[in-house]
Residue, then its C-alpha position, 0 to 999 in steps of 0.5 A: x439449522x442449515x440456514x443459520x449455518x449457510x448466514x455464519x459463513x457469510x460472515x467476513x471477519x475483520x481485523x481494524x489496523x491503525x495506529x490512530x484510536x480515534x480512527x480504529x474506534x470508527x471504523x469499527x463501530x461503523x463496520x459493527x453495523x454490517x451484518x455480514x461483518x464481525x471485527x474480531x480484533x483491531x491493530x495499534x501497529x502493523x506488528x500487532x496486526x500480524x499477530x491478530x492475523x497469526x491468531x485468529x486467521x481473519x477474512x480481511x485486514x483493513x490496513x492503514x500504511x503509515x504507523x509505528x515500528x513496523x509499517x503497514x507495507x511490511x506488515x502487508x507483506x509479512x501478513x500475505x507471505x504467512x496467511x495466503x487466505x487473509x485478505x489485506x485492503x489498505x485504507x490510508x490517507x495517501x495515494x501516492x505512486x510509491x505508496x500505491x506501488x509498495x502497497x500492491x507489490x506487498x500483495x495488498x488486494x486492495x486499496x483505499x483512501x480514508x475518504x471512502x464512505x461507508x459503502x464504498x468500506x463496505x463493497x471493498x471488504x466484500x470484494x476483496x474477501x471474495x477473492x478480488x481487487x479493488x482500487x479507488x477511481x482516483x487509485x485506479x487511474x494513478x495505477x493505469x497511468x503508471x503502467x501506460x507511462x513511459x516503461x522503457x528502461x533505456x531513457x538515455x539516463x547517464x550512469x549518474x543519473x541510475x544511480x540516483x534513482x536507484x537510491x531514491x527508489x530505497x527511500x534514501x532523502x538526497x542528503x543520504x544520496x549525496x553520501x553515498x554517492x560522494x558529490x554534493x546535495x546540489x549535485x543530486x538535485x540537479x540529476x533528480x530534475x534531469x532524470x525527471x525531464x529524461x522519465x518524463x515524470x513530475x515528481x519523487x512518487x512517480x520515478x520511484x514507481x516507474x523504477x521498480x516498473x522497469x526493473x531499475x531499482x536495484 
């Protein structure tokens, strides 16, 4: 009795969130097959995801970022701000620095791509359900780049310039930039690549991720 008692507790209990059937269907026949795995529900949205967590306090959410209504970074930080002892690891398509960094700030204790297999699935959901934090390599070496980039937050960027990445790093498009900050669409783009050179950074992703990094993003 004590032996069949110790085996339920090492049973990790799952809930599946993805907007995509196809995808929630999979990965839930494919963790069906862990023996120390049970998915006791599965999420169409990040809002029923916090529900199923409210109401069956699972070990692990297996989170996708990009849904419907309520997305999975909110629902990550919803989920973790509530259930302190659910775990959240994301699986999704993107790993993008802005995607990374909402993510982990969100207090996700994981992070995968959906080109991880099954064992790679598998390791996560234990790890993070023992407490830890797992990256994919390539997740990994993106979060290890940005925290040993540039994190200065003095890199001689004109009041113009902040402004701009501040917007950016609200998810504003440079339409919208352009708007509130009453100058023209072209305008924006030009300050975008003079900040780009200034930060040192290729793209949107990585100056998003260095201004919530340095404490610039408002």
């Amino acid at each position: 009795m004590d032996g069949a008692n110790s085996s339920a507790a090492q049973v990790i209990t799952v809930v599946v969130a993805d907007d995509q059937t196809t995808v929630r269907e999979g990965l839930t026949t494919v963790l069906s097959l862990l023996p120390d795995v049970d998915v006791v529900g599965e999420a169409r949205d990040g809002a029923e995801a916090v529900e199923l967590v409210r109401a069956l306090s699972p070990r692990v959410v297996l989170m996708d970022l990009r849904m419907p209504g309520i997305d999975g970074v909110a629902a990550t930080a919803a989920i973790t701000a509530s259930h302190p002892d659910t775990a959240v690891l994301v699986l999704t398509t993107y790993a993008d620095d802005a995607s990374i960094a909402g993510a982990l700030r969100a207090g996700a204790r994981g992070y995968l791509t959906k080109d991880a297999g099954r064992a790679d699935i598998a390791s996560a959901i234990r790890s993070v359900a023992s407490g830890h934090t797992t990256l994919a390599a390539d997740v990994g070496r993106r979060v290890v780049s940005a925290l040993t980039g540039p994190a200065q937050p003095d890199a001689d960027l004109t009041d113009r310039e902040l402004d701009v990445l501040r917007l950016m790093a609200q998810g504003r498009n440079n339409s919208e930039i352009a708007g509130e900050l009453f100058i023209g669409v072209s305008t924006v783009k030009t300050h975008i690549n003079s900040l780009f050179a200034k930060l040192g950074v290729r793209d949107r992703g990585q100056a998003i991720a260095y201004a919530h990094r340095t404490g610039l993003a408002g």
